[in-house]
C-alpha positions as CSV (number, residue, x, y, z in Angstrom):
1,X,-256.3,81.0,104.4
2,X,-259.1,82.5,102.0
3,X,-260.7,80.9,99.4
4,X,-261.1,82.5,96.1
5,X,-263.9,82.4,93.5
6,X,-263.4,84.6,90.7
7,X,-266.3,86.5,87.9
8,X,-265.9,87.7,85.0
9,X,-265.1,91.0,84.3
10,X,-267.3,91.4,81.7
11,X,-269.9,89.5,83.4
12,X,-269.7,92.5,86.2
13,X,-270.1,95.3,82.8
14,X,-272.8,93.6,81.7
15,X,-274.4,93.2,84.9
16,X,-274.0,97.2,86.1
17,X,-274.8,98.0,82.3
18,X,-278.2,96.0,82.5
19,X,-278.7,97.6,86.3
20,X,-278.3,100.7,84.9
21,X,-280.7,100.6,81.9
22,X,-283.3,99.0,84.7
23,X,-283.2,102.1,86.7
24,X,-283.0,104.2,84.1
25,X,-286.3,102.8,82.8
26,X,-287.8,103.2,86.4
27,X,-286.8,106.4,86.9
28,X,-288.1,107.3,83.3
29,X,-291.5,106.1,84.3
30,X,-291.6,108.6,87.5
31,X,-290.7,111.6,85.1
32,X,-293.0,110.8,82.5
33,X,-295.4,108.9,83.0
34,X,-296.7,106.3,81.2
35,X,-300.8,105.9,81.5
36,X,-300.0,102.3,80.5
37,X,-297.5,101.5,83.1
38,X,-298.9,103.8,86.3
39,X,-297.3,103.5,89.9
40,X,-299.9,102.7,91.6
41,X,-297.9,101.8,94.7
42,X,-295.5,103.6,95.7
43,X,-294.2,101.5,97.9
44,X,-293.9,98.5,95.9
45,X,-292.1,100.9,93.3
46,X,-289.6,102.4,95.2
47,X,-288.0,98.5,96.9
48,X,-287.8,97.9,93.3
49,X,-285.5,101.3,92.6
50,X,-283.8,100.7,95.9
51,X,-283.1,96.8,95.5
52,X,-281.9,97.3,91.9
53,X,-279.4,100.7,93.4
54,X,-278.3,98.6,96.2
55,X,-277.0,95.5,93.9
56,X,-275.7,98.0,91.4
57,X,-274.1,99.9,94.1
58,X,-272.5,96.9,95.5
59,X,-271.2,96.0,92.1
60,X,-269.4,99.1,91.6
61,X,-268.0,100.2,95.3
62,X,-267.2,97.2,96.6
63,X,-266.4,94.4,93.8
64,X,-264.8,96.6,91.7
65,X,-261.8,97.2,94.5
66,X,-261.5,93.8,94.4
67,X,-257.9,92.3,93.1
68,X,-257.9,91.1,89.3
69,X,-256.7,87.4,88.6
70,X,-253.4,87.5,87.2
71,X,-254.7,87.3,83.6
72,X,-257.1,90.4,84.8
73,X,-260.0,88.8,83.1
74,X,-261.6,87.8,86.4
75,X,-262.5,89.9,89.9
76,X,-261.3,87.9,92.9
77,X,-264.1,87.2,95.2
78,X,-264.3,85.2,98.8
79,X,-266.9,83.5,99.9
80,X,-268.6,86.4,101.5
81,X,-268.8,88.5,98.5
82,X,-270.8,86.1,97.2
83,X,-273.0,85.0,99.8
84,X,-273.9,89.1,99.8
85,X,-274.4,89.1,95.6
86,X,-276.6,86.4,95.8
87,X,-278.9,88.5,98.5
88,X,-278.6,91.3,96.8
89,X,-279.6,89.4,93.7
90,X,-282.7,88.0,95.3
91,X,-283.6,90.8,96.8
92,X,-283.7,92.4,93.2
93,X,-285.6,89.4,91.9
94,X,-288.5,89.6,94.7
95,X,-288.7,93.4,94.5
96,X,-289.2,92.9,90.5
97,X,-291.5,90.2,90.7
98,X,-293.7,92.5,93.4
99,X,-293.7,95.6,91.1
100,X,-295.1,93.3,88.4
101,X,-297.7,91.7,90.8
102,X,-299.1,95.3,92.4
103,X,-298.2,97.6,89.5
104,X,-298.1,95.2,86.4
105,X,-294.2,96.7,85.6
106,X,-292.1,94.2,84.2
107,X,-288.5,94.9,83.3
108,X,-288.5,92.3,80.6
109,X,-291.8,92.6,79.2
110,X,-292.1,96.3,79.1
């Protein structure tokens, strides 16, 4: 038998509403640039926009098939579905904390 957990559903919106405003910021910064904020590594730049796309789209391809709890105000989730969250969360949280380091970008302080 499978365990449950469940999330929020509005914890997920928030969480692929937030995603989405991150990148958006990113992506903002490759079209115009900011003299302030410059990319001056690439690399460093783009983990951040894939790590950030690769939580965001695990939130919304795979959770979001997930059954609803009978009240529907939670997603169902096993144990593996978090386990992968949580990486995909870290990941997110190194590649951030890099971008800051090399590039000085900071999604909460710019």
């Amino acid at each position: 038998m499978t365990q449950h957990y469940g999330i929020k559903v509005n914890t997920i919106l928030n969480a692929v509403d937030k995603l989405n405003s991150d990148l958006d910021y990113l992506c903002a910064l490759v079209e115009q640039p900011d003299p302030e904020f410059p990319i001056c590594n690439a690399v460093a730049f783009s983990h951040a926009v894939v790590a950030l796309s690769n939580q965001l789209d695990f939130l919304v391809e795979d959770i979001s098939q997930n059954m609803l709890s009978e009240d529907e105000e939670h997603v169902r989730l096993t144990k593996d579905h978090i386990v992968m969250l949580s990486g995909y969360s870290e990941n997110a949280e190194e590649a951030m904390r890099a971008l800051e380091e090399v590039c000085g970008i900071s999604l909460q302080n710019n």
